[in-house]
C-alpha positions in Angstrom: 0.0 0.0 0.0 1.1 3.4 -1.2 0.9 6.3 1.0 1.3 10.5 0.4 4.5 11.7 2.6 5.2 15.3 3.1 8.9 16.0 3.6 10.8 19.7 4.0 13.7 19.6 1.8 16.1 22.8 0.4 15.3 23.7 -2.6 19.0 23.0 -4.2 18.5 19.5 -2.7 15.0 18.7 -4.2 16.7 19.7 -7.5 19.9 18.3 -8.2 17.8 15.2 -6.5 15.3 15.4 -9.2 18.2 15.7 -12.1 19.7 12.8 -10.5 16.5 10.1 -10.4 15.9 11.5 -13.9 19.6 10.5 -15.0 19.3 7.3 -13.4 15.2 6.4 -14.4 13.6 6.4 -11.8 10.9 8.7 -10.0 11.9 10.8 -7.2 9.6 9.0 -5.0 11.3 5.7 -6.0 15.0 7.1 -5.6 13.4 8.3 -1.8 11.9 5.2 -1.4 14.8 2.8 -2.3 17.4 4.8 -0.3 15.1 4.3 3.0 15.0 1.0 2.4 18.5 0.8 2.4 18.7 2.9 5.6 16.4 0.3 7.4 17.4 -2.9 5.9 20.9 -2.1 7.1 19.9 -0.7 10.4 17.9 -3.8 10.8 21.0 -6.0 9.6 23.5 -4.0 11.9 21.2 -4.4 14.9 21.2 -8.3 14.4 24.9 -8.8 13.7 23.9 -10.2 10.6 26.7 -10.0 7.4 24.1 -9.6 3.9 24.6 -12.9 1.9 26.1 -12.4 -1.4 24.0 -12.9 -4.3 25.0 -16.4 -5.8 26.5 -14.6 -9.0 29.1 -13.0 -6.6 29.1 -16.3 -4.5 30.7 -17.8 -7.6 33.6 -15.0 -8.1 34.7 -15.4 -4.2 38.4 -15.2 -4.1 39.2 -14.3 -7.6 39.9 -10.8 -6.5 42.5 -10.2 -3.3 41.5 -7.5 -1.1 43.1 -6.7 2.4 39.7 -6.2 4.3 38.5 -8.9 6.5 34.3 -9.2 6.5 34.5 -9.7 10.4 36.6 -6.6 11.1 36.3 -4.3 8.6 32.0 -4.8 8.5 32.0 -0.9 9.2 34.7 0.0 6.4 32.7 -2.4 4.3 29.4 -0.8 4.7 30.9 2.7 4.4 32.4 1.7 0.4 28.8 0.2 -0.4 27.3 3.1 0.8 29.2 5.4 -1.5 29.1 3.1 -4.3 25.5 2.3 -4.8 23.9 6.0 -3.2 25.4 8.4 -6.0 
């Protein structure tokens, strides 16, 4: 179920928002939508320890790239790089 939300945004913010969902295809509402998603999914995640299971296509490439950060240690390094990957 769909429901009206009424948010209090600068102006510059709404804008460059709006350029960037129209660059990418999507609707403003689904760009806002998707990115609190995100915020809760990983809040929830964080809160229960949990590590997101890789998709199964990424399953498959495990260990064919060398990288110096350790899932268990560097969760918080981790999350910080997916963050700036995937909300530009």
């Amino acid at each position: 179920m769909k429901t009206k939300l009424t948010l209090t945004i600068e102006k510059a913010v709404i804008e460059q928002a709006k350029q960037y969902a129209k660059d990418t295809g999507q609707s403003l509402s689904e760009l806002i939508q998707s990115y609190l998603n995100r915020l809760t999914v990983e809040r929830i995640n964080l809160k229960e320890n949990e590590v997101a299971e890789e998709p199964s296509k990424y399953r498959k490439m495990s260990g064919i790239i060398k990288s110096d950060l350790d899932p268990v240690k560097d969760r918080d390094k981790i999350r910080d790089i997916r963050i700036e990957k995937y909300m530009r």
